[in-house]
C-alpha positions as CSV (number, residue, x, y, z in Angstrom):
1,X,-15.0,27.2,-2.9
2,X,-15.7,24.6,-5.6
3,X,-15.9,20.6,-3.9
4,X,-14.7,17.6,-6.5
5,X,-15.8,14.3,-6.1
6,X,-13.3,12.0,-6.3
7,X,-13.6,8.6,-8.4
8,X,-11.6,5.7,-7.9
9,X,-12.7,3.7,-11.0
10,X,-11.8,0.1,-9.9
11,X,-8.9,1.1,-7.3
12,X,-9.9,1.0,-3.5
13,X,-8.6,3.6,-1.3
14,X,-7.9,3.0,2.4
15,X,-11.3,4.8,4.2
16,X,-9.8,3.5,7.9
17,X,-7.4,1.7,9.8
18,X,-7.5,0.7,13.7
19,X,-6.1,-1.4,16.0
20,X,-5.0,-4.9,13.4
21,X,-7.5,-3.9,10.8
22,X,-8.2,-2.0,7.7
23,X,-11.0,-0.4,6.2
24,X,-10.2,-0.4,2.2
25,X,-13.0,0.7,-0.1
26,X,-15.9,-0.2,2.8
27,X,-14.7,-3.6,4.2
28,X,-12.9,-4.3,6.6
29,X,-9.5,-6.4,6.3
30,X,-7.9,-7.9,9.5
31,X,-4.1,-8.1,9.4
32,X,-1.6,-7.0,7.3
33,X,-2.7,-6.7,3.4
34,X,-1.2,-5.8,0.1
35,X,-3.4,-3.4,-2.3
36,X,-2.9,-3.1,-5.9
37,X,-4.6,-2.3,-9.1
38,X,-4.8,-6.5,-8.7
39,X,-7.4,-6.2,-5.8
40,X,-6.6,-6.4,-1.8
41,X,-5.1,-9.4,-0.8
42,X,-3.5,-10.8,2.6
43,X,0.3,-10.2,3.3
44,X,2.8,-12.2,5.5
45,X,4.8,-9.1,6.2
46,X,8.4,-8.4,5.3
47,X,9.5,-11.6,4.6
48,X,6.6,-12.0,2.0
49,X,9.1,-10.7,-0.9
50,X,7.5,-12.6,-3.4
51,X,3.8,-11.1,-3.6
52,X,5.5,-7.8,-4.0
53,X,7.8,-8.6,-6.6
54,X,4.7,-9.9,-8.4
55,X,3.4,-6.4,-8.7
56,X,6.1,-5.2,-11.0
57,X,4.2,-5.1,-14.0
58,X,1.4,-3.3,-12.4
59,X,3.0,-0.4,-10.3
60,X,5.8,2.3,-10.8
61,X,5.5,2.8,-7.1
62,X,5.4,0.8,-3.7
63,X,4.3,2.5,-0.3
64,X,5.2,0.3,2.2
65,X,3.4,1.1,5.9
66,X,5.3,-0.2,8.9
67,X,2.9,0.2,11.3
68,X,2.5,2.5,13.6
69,X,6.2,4.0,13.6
70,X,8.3,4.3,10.6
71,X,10.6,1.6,10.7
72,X,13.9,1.2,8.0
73,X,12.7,-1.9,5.4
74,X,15.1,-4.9,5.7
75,X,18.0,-4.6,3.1
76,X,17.0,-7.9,1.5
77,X,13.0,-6.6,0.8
78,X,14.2,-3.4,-0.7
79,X,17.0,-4.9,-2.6
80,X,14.8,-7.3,-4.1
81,X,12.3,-4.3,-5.4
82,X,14.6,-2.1,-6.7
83,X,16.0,-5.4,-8.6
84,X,12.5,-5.8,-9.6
85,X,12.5,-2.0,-11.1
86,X,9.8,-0.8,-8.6
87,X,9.8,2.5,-6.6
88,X,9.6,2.1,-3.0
89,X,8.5,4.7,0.2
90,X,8.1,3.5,3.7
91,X,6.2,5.4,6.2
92,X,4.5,4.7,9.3
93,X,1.0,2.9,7.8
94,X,-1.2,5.8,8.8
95,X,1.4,8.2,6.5
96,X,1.3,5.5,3.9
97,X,-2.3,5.4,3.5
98,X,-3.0,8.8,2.9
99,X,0.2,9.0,0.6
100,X,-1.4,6.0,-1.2
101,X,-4.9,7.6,-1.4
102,X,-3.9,11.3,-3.0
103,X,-1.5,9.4,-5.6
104,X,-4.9,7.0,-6.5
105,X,-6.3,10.0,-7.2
106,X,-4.2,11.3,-9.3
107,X,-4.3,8.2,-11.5
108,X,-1.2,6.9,-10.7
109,X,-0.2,2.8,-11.1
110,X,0.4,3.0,-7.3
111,X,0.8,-0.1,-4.6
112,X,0.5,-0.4,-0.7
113,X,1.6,-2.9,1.5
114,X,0.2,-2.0,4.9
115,X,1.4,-3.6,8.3
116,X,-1.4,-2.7,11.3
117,X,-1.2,-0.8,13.6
């Protein structure tokens, strides 16, 4: 069997997550947090619309994590994304982590906004 390392270039991918915190390219990030070919950056949840409408211009796709169970996105959040012409997926955060982690991988323009679990 033949072992690839894989490189990230300036993308972070999610090495951890716990209780309320994350562990994104070897720091740790309390709280809920937004990820994007922009850097890592604190979110204020659902209602915080506006940060992820920002990303259109950076992303085709938007994994959103809703904690520890999947949870349906509130009408408003996805209507305003699909608006914005970004793809979106929710998952429970631990599903939308390593969803967010193969598709860096692969070189994709890819967001996550992670709620903790």
């Amino acid at each position: 069997m033949r072992l690839n390392e894989v490189v990230f270039d300036d993308a972070k991918p999610v090495d951890g997550y716990g209780p309320g915190f994350f562990r994104i390219g070897g720091e740790v990030v309390e709280g809920a947090v937004v990820i994007s070919p922009k850097g890592v950056e604190g979110w204020d949840g659902m209602e915080d619309t506006d940060r992820l409408v920002a990303l259109a211009p950076d992303i085709d796709v938007l994994l959103v994590g809703t904690g520890a169970e999947i949870a349906p996105l509130p009408k408003g959040l996805r209507d305003r994304l699909e608006e914005a012409g970004i793809g979106v997926e929710f998952s429970a955060s631990p599903a939308a982590c390593r969803t967010y982690n193969v598709l860096l991988a692969e070189g994709r323009r890819v967001g996550l906004a992670l709620l903790p679990v």
